[in-house]
C-alpha positions as a Markdown table, in Angstrom:
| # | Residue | x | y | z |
|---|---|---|---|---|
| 1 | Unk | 78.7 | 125.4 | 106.0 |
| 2 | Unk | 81.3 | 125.9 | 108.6 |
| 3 | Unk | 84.6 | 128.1 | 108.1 |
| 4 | Unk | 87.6 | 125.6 | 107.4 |
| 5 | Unk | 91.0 | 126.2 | 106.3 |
| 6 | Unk | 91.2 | 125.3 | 102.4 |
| 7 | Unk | 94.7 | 124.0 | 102.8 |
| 8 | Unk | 94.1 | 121.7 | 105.7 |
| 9 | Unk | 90.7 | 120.5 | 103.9 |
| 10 | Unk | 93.0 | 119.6 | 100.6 |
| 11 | Unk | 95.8 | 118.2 | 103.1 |
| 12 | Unk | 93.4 | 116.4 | 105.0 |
| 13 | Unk | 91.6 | 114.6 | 102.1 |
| 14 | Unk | 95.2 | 113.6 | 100.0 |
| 15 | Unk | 96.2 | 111.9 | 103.1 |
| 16 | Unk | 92.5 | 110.3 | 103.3 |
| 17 | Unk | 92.6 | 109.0 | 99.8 |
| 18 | Unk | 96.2 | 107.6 | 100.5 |
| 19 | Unk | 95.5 | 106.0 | 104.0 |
| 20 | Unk | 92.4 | 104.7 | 102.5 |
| 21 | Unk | 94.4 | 102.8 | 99.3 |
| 22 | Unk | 97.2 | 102.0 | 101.2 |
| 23 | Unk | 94.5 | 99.8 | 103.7 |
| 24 | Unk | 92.6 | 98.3 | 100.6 |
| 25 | Unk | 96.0 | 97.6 | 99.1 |
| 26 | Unk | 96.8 | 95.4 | 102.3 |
| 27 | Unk | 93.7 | 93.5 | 101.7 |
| 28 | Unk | 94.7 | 92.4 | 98.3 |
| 29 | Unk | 98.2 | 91.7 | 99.0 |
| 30 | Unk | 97.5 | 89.8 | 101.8 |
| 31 | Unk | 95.0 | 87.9 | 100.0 |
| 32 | Unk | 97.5 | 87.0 | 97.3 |
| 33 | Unk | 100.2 | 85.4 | 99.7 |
| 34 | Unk | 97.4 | 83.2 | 100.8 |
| 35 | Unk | 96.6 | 81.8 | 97.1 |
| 36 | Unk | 94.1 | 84.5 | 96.1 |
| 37 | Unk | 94.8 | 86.6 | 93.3 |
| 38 | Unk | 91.8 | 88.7 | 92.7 |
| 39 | Unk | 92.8 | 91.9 | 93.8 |
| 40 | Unk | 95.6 | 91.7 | 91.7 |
| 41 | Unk | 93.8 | 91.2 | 88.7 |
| 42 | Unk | 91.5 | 93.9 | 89.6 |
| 43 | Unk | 94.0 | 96.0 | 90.0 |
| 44 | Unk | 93.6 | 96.7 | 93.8 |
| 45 | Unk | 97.2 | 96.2 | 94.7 |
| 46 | Unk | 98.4 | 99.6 | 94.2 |
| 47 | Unk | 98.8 | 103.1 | 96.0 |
| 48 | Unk | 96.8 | 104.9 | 93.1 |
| 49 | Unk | 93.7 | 105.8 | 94.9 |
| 50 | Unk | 91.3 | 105.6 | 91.3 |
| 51 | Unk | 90.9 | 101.8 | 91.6 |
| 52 | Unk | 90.0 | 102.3 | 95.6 |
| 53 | Unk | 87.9 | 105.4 | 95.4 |
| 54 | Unk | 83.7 | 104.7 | 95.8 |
| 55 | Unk | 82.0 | 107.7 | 94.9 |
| 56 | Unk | 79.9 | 108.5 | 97.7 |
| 57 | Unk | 82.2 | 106.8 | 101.1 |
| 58 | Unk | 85.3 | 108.6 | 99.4 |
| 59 | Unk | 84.5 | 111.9 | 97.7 |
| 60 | Unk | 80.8 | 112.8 | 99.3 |
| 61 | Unk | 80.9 | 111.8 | 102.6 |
| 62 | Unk | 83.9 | 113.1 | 103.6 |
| 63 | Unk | 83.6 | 116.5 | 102.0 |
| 64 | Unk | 80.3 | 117.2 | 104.0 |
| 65 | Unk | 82.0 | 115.6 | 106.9 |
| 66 | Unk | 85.0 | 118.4 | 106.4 |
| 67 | Unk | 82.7 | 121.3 | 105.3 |
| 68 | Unk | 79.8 | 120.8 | 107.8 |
| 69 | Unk | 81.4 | 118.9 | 110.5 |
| 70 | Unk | 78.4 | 116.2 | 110.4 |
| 71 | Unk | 80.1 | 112.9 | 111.6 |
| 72 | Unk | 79.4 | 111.1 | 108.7 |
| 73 | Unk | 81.4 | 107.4 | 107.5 |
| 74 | Unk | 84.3 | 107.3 | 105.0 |
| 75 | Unk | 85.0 | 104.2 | 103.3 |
| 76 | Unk | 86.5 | 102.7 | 100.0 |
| 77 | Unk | 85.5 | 100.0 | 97.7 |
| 78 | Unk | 85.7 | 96.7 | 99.4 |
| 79 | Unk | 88.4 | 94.5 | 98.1 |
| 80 | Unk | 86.8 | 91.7 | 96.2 |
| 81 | Unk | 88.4 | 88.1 | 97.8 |
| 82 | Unk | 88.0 | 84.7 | 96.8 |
| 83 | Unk | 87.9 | 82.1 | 100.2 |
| 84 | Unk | 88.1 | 79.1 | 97.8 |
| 85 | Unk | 91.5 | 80.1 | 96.4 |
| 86 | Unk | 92.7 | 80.7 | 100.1 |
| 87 | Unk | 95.0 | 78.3 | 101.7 |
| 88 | Unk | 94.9 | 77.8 | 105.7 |
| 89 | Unk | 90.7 | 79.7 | 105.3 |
| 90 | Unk | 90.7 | 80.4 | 109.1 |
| 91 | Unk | 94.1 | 82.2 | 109.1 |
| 92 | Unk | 93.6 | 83.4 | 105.5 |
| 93 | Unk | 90.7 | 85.2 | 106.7 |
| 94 | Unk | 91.8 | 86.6 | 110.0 |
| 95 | Unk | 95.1 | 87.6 | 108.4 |
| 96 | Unk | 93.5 | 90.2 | 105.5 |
| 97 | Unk | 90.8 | 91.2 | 107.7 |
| 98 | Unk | 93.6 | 92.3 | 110.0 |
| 99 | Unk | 95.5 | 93.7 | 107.2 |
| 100 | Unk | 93.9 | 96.7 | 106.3 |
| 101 | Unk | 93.5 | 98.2 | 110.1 |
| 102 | Unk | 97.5 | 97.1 | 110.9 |
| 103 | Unk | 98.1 | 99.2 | 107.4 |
| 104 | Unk | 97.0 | 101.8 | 109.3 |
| 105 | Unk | 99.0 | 101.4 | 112.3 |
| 106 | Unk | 102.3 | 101.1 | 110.2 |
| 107 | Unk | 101.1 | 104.6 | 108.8 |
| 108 | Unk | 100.4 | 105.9 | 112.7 |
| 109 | Unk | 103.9 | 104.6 | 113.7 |
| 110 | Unk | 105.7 | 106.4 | 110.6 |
| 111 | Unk | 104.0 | 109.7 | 111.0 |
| 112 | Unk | 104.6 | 109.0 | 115.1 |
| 113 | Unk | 108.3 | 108.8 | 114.8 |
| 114 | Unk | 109.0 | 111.8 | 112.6 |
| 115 | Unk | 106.8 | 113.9 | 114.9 |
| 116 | Unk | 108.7 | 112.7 | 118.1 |
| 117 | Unk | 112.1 | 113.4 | 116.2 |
| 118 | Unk | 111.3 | 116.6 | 115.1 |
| 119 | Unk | 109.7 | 117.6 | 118.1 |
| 120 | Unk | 112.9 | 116.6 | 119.8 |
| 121 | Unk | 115.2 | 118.3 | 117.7 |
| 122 | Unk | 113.3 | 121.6 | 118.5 |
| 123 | Unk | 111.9 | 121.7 | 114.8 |
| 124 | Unk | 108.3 | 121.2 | 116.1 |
| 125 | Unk | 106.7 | 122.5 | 119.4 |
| 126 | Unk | 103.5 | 121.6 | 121.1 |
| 127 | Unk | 100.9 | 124.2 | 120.6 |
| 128 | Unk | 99.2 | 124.9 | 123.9 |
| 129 | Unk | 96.6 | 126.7 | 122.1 |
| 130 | Unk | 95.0 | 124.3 | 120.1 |
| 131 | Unk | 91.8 | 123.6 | 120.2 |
| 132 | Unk | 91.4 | 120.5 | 118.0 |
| 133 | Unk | 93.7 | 117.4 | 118.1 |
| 134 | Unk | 94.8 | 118.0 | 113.9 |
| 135 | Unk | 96.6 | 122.1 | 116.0 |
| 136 | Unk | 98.7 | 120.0 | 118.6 |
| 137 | Unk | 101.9 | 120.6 | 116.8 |
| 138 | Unk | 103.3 | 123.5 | 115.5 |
| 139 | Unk | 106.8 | 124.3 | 113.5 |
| 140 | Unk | 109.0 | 126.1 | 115.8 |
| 141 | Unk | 109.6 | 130.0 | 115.5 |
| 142 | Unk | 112.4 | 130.6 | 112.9 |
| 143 | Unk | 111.3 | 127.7 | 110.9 |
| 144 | Unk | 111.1 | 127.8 | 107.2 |
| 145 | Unk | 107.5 | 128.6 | 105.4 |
| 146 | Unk | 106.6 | 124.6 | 104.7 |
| 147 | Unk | 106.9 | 123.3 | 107.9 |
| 148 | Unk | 103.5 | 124.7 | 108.7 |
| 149 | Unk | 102.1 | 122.3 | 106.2 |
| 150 | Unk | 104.8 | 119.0 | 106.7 |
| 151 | Unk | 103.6 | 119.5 | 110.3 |
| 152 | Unk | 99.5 | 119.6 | 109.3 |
| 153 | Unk | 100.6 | 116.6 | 106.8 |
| 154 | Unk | 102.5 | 114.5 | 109.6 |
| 155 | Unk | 99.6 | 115.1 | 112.4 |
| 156 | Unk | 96.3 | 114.4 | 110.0 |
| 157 | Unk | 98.5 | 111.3 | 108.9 |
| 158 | Unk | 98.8 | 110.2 | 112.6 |
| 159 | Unk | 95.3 | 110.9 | 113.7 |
| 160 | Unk | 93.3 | 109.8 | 110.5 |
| 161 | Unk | 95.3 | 106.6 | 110.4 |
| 162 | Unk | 94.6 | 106.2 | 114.6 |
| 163 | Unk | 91.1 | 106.6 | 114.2 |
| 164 | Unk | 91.1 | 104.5 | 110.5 |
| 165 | Unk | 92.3 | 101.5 | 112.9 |
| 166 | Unk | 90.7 | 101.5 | 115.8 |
| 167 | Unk | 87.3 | 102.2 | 114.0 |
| 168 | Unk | 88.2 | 99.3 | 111.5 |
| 169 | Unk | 88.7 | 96.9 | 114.5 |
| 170 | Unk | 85.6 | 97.2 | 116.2 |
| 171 | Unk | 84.0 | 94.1 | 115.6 |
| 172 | Unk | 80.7 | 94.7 | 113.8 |
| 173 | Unk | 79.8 | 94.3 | 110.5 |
| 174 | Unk | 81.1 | 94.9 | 108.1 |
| 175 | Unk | 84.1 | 96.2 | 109.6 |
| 176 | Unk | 87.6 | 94.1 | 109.7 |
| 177 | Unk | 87.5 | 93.6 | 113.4 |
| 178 | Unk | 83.9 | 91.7 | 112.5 |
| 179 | Unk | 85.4 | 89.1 | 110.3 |
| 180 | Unk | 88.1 | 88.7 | 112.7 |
| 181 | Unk | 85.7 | 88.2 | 115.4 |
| 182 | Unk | 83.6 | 85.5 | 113.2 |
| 183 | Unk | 87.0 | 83.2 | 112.2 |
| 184 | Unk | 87.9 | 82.8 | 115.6 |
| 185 | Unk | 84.0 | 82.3 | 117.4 |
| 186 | Unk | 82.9 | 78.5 | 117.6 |
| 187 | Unk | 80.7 | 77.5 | 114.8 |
| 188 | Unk | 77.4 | 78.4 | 116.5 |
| 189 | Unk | 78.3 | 81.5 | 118.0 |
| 190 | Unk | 79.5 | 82.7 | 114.6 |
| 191 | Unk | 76.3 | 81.4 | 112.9 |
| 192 | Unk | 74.4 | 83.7 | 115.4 |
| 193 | Unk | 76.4 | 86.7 | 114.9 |
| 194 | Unk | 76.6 | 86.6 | 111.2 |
| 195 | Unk | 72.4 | 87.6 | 111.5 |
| 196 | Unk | 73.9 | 91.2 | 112.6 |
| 197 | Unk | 75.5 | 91.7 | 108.8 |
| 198 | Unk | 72.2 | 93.2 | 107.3 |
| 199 | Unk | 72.0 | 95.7 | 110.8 |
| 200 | Unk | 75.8 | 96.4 | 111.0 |
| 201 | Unk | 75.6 | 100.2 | 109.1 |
| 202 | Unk | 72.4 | 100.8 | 111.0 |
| 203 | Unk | 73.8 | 99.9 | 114.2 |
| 204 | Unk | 77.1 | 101.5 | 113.3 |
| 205 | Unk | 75.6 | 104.7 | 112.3 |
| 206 | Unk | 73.6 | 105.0 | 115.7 |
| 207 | Unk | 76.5 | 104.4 | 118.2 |
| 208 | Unk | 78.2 | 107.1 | 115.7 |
| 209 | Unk | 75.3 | 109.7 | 116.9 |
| 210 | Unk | 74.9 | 108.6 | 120.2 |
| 211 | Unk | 79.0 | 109.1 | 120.9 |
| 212 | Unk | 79.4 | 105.8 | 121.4 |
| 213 | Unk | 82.5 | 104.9 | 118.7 |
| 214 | Unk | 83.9 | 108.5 | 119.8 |
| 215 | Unk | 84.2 | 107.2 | 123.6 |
| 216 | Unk | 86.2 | 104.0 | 122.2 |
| 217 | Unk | 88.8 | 106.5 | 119.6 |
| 218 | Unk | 89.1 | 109.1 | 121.6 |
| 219 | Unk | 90.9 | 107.9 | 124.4 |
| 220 | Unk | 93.1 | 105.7 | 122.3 |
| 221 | Unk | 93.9 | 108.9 | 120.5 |
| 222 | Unk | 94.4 | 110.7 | 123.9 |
| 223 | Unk | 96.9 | 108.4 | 124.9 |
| 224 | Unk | 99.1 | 108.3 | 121.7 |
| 225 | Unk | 99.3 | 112.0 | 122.0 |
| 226 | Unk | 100.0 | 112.0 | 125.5 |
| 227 | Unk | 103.0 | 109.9 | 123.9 |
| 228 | Unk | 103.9 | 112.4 | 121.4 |
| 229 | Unk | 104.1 | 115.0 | 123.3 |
């Protein structure tokens, strides 16, 4: 077990749990606007993680992730959808896929924004010191006690959400970018791909170990700080 900071590890998994119910939220609501109303009667439209929360992708895995720093896969219980209900299927279908990773993005853009303020009004500075991408910001000297944590809160909230949507877009199963990629394929192309659904958390897991998925965030992340800061 490594050495971790208790208050970034609680921090870090309360914006998890949100970023992860906010997403599933955006499945279901989408899904309703397009005729479906399963997730509402399941009770997935809502910001309260319990209905999202799958015991081992949202409590297990990412507490060894945080307390061992294996790389291991997050995830919450899949919205349940209904294509029969859905009007316009093709668009229905791209349209909530989409939904969940754009979720994300709205989070990225909110926490962006309030860092870029902030650090502009001189309440935040860069740390030069850090050595992971969660250290890059830093309440200025003078500021009062909570900043230190609004400042952890605001920069897990832009990084977890950055990674939560470019992860979510890469197109293999059973990721959101997959059934984007399969609505808009011709029909035999999409036949074809659909064989790599029983594969997809195999194949997933070994570009996970082999650094593949962190070449693909990790510039994206790169750049947005580069943004920021």
């Amino acid at each position: 077990m490594r050495d971790i900071d208790i208050g970034f590890a609680v921090i870090w998994f309360v914006v998890f749990l949100f970023s992860l119910s906010f997403h599933e939220a955006a499945h279901a609501w989408t899904s309703e606007k397009f005729g479906d109303d399963t997730g509402r009667l399941q009770g997935r439209i809502t910001l309260n993680p319990l209905p999202h929360i799958d015991p081992i992708g949202t409590i297990v895995f990412p507490l060894i992730m945080l307390f061992t720093a294996v790389p291991l896969l997050g995830w919450a219980k899949p919205v349940e959808t209904n294509p029969l209900l859905w009007r316009e299927k093709t668009k229905a279908n791209i349209s909530v896929s989409a939904a969940g990773p754009i979720s994300n993005l709205i989070l990225v853009v909110i926490a962006f924004v309030i860092l870029k303020v902030m650090l502009m009004q001189g309440i935040f500075t860069q740390n030069r010191m850090a050595r992971t991408y969660y250290e890059v910001i830093a309440p200025s000297p003078g500021q009062p006690n909570f900043m230190e944590p609004l400042a952890m809160l605001l920069i897990i909230m832009l990084i977890l959400n950055l990674a939560l949507a470019v992860f979510n877009f890469i197109p293999i199963p059973p990721l959101d970018g997959s059934h984007v990629l399969e609505s808009i394929l011709p029909y035999q192309a999409a036949e074809a791909y659909a064989q790599l659904r029983p594969y997809g958390f195999l194949l997933l897991i070994a570009l996970m170990y082999l650094g593949v998925l962190n070449s693909i965030i990790g510039p994206v992340m790169l750049f947005v700080l580069r943004l920021l800061l």
